[in-house]
VOFI-188974 format. One record per atom (N, C-alpha, C): residue in three letters; y, z negated, x. Coordinates in steps of 0.02 Angstrom, whole numbers, padded with zeros to 5 digits, always signed. Each point is the difference from the previous one (the first is absolute). Example, Ala and Ser with C-alpha at 12.3 -4.5 7.8 and 13.67 -1.06 7.14 Angstrom:
REM VOFI-188974
ALA-00284-00390+00660/ALA+00059+00000-00045/ALA+00060+00000+00045/SER+00053+00036-00018/SER+00059-00003+00042/SER+00055-00037-00039/
This chain:
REM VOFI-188974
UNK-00061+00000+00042/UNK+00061+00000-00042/UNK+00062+00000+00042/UNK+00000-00041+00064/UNK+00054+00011+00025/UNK+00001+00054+00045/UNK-00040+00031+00015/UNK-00011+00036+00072/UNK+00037+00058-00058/UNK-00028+00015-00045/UNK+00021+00058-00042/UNK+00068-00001-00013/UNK+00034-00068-00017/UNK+00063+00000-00040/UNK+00045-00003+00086/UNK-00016-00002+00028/UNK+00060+00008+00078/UNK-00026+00066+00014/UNK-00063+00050+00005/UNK+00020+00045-00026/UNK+00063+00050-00021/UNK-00019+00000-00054/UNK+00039+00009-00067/UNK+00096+00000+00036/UNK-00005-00083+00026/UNK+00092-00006+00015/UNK+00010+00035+00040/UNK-00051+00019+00054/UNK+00020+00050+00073/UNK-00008+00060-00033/UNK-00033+00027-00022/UNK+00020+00072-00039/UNK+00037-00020-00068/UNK+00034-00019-00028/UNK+00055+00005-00047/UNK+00061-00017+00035/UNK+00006-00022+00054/UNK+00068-00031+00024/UNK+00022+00071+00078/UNK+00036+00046-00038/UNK+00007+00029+00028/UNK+00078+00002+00068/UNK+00012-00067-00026/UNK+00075-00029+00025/UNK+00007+00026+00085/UNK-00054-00041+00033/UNK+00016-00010+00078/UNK-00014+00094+00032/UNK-00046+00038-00049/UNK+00005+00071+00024/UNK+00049+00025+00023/UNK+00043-00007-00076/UNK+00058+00036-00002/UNK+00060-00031+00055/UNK+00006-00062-00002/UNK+00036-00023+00043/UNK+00012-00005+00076/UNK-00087+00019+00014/UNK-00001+00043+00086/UNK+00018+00056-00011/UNK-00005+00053-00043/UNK+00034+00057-00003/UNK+00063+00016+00024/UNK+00037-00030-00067/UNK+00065-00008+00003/UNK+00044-00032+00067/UNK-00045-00030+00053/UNK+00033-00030+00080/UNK-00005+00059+00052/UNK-00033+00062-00031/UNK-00042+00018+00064/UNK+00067+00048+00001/UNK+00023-00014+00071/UNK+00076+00056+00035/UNK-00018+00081-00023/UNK+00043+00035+00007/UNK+00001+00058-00014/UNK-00012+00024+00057/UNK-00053+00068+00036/UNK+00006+00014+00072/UNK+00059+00021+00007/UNK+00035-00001+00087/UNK+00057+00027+00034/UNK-00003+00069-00004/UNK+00051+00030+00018/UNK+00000+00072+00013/UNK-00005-00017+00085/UNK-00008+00066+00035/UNK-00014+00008+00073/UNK+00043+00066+00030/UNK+00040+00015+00050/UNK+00005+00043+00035/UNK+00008-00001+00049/UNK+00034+00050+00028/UNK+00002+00014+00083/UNK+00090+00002+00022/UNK-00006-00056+00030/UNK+00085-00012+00033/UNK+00023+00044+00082/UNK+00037+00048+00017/UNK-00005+00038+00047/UNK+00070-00035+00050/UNK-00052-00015+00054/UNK+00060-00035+00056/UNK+00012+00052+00038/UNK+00044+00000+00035/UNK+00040+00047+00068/UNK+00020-00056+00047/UNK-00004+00018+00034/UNK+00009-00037+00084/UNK+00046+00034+00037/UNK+00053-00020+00036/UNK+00018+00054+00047/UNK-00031+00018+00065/UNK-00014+00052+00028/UNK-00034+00017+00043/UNK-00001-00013+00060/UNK-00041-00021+00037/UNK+00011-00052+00070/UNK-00042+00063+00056/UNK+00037-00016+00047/UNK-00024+00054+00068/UNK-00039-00066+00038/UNK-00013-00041-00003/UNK-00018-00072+00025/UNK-00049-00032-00041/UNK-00048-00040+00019/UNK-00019-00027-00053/UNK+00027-00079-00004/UNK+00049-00009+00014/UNK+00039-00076+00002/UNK+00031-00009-00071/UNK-00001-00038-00027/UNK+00049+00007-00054/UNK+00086-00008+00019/UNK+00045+00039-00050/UNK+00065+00010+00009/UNK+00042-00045+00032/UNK-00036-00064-00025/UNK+00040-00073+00008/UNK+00004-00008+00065/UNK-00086+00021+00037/UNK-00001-00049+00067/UNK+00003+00032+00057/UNK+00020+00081-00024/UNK+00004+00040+00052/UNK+00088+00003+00025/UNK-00021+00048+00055/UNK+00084+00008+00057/UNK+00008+00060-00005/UNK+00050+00022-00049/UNK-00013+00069-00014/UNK+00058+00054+00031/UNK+00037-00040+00055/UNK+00019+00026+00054/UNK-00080+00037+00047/UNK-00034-00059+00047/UNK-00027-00009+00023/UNK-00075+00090-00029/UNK-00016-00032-00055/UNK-00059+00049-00025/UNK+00028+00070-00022/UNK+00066+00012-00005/UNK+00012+00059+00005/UNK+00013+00037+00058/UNK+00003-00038+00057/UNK+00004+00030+00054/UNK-00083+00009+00031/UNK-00053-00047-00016/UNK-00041+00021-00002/UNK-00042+00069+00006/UNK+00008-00010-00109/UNK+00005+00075-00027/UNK+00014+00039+00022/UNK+00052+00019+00023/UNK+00040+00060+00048/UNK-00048+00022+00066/UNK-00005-00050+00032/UNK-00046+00006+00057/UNK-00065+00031+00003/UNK-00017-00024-00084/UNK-00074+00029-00002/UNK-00007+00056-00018/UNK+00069+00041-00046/UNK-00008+00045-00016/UNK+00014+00061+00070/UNK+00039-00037+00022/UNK+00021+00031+00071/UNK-00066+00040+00058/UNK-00026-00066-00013/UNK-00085+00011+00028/UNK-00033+00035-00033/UNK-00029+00019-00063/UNK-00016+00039-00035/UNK+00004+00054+00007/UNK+00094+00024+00011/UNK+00015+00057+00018/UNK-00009+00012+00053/UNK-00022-00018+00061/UNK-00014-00009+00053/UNK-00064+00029+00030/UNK-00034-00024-00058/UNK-00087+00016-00010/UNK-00009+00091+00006/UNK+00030+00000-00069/UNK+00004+00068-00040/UNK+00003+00037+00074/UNK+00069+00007+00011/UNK+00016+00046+00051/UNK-00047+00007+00047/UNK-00029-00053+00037/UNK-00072-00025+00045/UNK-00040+00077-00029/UNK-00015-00028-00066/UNK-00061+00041-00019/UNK+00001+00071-00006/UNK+00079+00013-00011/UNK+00002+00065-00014/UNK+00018+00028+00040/UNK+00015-00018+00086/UNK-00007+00038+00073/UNK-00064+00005+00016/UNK-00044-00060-00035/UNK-00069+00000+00048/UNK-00026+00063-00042/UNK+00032+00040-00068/UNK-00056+00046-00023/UNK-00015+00048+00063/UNK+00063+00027+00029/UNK-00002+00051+00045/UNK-00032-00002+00069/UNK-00025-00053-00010/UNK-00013-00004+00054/UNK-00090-00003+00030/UNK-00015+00041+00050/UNK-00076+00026+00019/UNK-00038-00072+00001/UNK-00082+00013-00007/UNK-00033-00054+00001/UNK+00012-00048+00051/UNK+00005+00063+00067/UNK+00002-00081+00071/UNK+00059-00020+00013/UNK+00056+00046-00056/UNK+00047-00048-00003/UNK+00027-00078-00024/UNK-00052+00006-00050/UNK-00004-00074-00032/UNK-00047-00058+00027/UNK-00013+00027+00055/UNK-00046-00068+00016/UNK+00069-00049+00060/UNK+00005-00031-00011/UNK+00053-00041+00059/UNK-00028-00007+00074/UNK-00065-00010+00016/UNK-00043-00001+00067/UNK+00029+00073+00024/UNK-00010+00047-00008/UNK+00030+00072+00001/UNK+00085+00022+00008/UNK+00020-00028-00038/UNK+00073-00002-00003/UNK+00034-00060+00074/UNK-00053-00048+00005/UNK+00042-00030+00060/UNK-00032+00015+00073/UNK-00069+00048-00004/UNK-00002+00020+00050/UNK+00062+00073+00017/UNK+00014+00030-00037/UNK+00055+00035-00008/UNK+00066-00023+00018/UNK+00003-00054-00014/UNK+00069-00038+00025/UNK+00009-00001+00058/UNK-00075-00040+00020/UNK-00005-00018+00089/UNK+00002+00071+00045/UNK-00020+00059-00039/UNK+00000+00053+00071/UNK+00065+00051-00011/UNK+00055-00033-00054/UNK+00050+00023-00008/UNK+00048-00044+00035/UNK-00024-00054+00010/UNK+00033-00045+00041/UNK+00005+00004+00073/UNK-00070+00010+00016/UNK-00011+00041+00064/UNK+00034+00049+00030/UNK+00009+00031-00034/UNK+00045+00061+00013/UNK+00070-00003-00006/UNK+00012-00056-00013/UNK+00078-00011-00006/UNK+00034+00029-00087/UNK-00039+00012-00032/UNK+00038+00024-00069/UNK-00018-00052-00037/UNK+00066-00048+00020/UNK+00002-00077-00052/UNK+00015+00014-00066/UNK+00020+00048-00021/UNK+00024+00002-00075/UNK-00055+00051-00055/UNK-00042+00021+00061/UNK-00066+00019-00049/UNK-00061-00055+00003/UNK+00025-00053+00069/UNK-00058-00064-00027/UNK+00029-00030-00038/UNK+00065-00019-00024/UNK+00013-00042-00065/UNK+00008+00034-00050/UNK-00027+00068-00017/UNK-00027+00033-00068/UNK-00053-00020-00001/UNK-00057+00018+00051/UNK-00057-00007-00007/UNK-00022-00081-00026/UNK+00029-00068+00043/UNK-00013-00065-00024/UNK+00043-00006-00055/UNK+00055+00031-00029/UNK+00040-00016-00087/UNK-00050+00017-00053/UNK-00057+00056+00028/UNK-00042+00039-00046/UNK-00057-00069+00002/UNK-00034-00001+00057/UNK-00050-00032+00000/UNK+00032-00064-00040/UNK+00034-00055+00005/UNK+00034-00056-00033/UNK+00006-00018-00067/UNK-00002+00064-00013/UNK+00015+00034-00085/UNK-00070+00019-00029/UNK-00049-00007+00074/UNK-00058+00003-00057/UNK-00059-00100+00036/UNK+00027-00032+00049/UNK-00019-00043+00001/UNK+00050-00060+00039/UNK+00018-00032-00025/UNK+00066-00028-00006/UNK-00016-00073+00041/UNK-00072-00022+00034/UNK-00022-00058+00033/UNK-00024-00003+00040/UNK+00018+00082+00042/UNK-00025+00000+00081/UNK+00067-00009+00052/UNK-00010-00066+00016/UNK+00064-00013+00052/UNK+00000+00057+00073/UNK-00039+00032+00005/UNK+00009+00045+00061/UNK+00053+00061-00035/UNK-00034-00004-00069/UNK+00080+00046-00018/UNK+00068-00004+00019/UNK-00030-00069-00017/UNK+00109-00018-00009/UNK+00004+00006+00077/UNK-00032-00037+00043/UNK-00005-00013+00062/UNK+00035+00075+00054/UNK-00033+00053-00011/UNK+00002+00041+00023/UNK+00058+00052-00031/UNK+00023-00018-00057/UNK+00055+00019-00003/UNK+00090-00026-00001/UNK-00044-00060+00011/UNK+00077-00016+00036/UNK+00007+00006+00089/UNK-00052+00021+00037/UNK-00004+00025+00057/UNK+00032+00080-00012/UNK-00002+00039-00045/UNK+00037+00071-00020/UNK+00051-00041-00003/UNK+00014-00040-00031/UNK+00084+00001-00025/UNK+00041-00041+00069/UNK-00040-00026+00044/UNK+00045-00025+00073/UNK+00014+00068+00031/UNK-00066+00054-00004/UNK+00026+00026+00040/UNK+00065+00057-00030/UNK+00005-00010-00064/UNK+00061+00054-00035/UNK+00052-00058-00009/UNK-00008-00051+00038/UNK+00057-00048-00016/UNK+00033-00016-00071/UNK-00072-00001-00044/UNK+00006-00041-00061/UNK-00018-00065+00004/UNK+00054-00041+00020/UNK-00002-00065+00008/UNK-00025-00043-00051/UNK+00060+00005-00054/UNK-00029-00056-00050/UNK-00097+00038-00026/UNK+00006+00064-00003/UNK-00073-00006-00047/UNK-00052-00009+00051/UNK+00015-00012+00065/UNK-00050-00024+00061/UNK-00027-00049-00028/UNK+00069-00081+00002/UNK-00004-00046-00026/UNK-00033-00002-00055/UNK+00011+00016-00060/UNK-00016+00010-00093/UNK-00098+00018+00011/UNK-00013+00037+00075/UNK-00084+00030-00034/UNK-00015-00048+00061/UNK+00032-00029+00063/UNK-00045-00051+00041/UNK-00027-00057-00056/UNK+00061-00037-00028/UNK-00011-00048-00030/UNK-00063+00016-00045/UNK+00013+00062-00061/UNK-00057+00005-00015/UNK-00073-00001+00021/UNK+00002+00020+00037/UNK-00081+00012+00059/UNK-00013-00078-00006/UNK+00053-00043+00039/UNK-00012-00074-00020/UNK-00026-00051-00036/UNK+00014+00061-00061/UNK+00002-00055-00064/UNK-00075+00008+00001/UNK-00027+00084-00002/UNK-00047-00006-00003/UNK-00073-00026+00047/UNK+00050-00025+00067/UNK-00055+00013+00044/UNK-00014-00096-00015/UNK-00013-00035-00036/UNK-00012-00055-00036/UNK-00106+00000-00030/UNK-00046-00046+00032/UNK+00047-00059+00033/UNK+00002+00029+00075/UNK+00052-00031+00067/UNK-00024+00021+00054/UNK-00064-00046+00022/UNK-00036+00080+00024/UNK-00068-00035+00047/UNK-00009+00047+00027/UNK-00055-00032+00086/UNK+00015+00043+00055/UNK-00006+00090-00014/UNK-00021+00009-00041/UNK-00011+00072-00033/UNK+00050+00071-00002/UNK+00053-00062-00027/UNK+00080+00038-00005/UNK+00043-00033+00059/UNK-00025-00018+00028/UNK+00067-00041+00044/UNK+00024+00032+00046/UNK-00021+00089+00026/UNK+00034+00050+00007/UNK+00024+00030-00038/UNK-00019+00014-00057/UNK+00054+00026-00047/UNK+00062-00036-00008/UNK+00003-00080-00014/UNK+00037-00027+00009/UNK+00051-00004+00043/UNK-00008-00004+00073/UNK+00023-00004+00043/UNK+00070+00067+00001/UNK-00048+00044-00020/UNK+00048+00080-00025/UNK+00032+00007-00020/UNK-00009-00034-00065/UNK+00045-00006-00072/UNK+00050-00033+00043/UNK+00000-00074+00001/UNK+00046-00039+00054/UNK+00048+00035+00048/UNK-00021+00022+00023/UNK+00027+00052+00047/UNK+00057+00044-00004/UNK-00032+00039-00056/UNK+00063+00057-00033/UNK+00015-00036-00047/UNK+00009-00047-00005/UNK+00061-00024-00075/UNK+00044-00030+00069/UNK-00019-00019+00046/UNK+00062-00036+00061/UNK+00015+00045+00017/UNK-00013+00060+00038/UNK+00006+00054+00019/UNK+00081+00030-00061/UNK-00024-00014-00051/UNK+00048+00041-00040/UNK+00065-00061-00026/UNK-00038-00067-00009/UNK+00075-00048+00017/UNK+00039-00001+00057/UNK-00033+00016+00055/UNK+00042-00003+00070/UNK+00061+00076+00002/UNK-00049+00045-00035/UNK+00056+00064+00015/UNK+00064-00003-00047/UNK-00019-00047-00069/UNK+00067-00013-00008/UNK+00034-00049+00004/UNK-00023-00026+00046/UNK+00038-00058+00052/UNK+00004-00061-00035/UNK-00078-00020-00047/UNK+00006-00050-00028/UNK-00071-00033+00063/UNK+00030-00024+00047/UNK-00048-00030+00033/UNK-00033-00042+00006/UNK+00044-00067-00053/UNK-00030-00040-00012/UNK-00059-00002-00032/UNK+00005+00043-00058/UNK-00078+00024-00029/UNK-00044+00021+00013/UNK+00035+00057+00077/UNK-00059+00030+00020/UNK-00052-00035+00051/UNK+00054-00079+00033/UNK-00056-00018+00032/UNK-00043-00048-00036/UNK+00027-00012-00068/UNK-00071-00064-00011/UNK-00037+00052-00046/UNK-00020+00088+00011/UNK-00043+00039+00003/UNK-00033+00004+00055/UNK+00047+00003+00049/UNK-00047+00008+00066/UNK-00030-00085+00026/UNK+00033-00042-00046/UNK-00057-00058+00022/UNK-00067-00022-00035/UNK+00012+00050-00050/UNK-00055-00017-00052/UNK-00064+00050+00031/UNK+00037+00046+00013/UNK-00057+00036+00049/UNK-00027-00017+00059/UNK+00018-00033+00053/UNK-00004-00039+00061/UNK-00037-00054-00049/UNK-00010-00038-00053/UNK-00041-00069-00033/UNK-00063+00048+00008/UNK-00013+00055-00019/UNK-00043+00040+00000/UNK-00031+00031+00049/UNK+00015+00025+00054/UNK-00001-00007+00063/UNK+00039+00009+00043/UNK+00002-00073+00008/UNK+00017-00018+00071/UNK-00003+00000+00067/UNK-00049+00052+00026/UNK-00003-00004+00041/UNK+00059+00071+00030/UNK-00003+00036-00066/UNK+00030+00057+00026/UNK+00052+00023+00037/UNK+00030+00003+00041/UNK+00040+00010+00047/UNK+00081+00045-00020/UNK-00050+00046-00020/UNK+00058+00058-00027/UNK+00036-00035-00046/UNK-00031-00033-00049/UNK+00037-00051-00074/UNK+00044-00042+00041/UNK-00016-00033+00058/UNK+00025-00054+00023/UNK+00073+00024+00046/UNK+00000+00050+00015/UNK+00057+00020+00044/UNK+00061+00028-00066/UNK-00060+00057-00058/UNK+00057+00002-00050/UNK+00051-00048-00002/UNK-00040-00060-00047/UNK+00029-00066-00002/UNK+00034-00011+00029/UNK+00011-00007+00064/UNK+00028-00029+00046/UNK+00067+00036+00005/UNK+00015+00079+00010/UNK+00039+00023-00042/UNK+00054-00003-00049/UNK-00046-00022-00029/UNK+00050-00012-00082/UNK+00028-00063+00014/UNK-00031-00049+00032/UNK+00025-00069+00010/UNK+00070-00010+00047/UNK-00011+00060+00025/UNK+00077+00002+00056/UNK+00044+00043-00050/UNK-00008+00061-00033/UNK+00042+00004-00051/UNK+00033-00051-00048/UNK-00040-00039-00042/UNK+00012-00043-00015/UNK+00034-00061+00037/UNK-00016-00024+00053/UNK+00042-00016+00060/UNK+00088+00029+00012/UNK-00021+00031+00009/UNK+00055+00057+00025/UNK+00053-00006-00063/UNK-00008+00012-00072/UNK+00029-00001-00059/UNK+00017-00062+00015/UNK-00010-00043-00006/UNK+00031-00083+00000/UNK+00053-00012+00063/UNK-00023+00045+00052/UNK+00034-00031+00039/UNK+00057+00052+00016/UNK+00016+00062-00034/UNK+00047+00048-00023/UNK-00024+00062+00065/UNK-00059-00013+00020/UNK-00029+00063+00052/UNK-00037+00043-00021/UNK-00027+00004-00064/UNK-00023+00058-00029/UNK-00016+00064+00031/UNK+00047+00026+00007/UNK+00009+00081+00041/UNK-00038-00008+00061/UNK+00000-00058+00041/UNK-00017+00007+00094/UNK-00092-00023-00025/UNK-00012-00026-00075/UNK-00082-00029-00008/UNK-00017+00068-00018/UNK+00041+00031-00043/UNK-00012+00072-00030/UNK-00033+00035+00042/UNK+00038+00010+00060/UNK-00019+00042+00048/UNK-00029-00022+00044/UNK-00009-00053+00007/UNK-00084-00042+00038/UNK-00057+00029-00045/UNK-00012-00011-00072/UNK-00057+00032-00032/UNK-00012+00083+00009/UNK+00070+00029+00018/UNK-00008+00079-00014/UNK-00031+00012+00078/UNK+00010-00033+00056/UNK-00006+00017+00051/UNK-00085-00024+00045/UNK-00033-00036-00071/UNK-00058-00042+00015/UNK-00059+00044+00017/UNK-00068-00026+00011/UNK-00045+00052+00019/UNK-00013+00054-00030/UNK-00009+00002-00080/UNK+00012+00057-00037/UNK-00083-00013-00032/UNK-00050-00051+00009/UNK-00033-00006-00039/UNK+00014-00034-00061/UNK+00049-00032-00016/UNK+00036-00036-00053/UNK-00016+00046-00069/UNK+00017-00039-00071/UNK+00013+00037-00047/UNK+00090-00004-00053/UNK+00031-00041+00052/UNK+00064-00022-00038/UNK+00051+00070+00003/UNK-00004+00032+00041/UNK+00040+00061-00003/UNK-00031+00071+00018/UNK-00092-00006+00002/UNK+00005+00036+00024/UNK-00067+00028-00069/UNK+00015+00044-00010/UNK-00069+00001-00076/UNK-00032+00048+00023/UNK+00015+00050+00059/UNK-00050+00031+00026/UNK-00072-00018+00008/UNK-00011-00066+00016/UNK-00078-00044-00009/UNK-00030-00015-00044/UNK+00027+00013-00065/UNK-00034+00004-00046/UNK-00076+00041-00029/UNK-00038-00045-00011/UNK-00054+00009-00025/UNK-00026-00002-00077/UNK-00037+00043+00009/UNK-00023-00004-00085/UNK-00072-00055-00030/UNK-00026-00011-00054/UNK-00077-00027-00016/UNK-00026+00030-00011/UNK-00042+00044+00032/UNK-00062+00048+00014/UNK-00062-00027-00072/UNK+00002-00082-00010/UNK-00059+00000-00053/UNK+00043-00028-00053/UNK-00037-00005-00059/UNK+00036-00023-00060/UNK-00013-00065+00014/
């Protein structure tokens, strides 16, 4: 009797149905919201970047880029054993030989342009440019050779010694001597025993001398008048790097 009559109230009492009905939310609508950003050459955001700084960047890289291009579009013309750089700097060296410095620094600008981390490049062409009395780019490709000839070990420490050499060689001719001798001492750390380095030096030290003490001209012409194995005025002794 009762199981039936409660029943009965849960199906006649249609109240609590309707009343979950009537709570249940209506669904949302949905779409698609379209953001814009302004466009960044960086991936820094606007805020935390230096936009002095990254546009000069930019510039640089595009600079390089264009840089590339051109690279690529001399190397079309150019024959197979022209593109190998081993080839191109033996070319240098027997143009060098012969005294035609300005077809060995085509030949190493070419090779450079196709491998850009052999320090005998740079090396050997700033030995062309002492002897055409291109001073600063003596300096600009010794240093390079430098950078690359890292780390030193006994391996390179003639190359080194070289590099060293003609970057003083080319500070001394423009009479920045001071620079040129703590080249020629960095080369003497390297070897020391060498004689020829050591008289250079010695050289430059009376120039330098001589400047302080307002005698310049009479040290001048002590170096011009010296044995003549020297390399401070005399670039005739210049040598090239036969290996990469």
């Amino acid at each position: 009797m009762n199981t039936s009559s409660n029943a009965r109230m849960v199906k006649c009492d249609p109240s609590s149905s309707k009343k979950s009905q009537v709570n249940v939310p209506v669904p949302r609508s949905f779409g698609n919201i379209q953001l814009k950003f302004t466009p960044r050459g960086l991936p820094t955001p606007l805020r935390e970047s230096r936009l002095p700084e990254e546009e000069e960047w930019l510039k640089k890289q595009a600079e390089a880029r264009r840089a590339i291009s051109a690279d690529l579009a001399e190397m079309e013309d150019l024959k197979e054993e022209e593109r190998n750089p081993d080839w191109l700097k033996e070319k240098g060296d027997k143009c060098f030989s012969i005294g035609n410095y300005l077809g060995a620094v085509n030949a190493y600008n070419l090779a450079i342009k196709l491998n850009r981390i052999v320090p005998a490049l740079y090396s050997n062409r700033a030995a062309c440019h002492l002897k055409l009395r291109h001073f600063h780019k003596a300096i600009e490709d010794s240093s390079k050779a430098l950078d690359l000839l890292t780390p030193p070990v006994p391996d390179n420490a003639s190359a080194r010694v070289r590099a060293h050499v003609r970057r003083g060689t080319a500070f001394c001719e423009l009479e920045l001597y001071t620079e040129g001798l703590q080249d020629y001492q960095a080369a003497l750390m390297i070897a020391p025993q060498n004689e020829s380095l050591q008289a250079d030096a010695q050289r430059i030290r009376l120039i330098i001398q001589g400047s302080a003490s307002g005698q310049v001209e009479l040290c001048e012409e002590q170096v011009k008048n010296g044995d003549g194995h020297g390399t401070l005025v005399d670039t005739e002794s210049v040598e090239i790097d036969v290996r990469l």
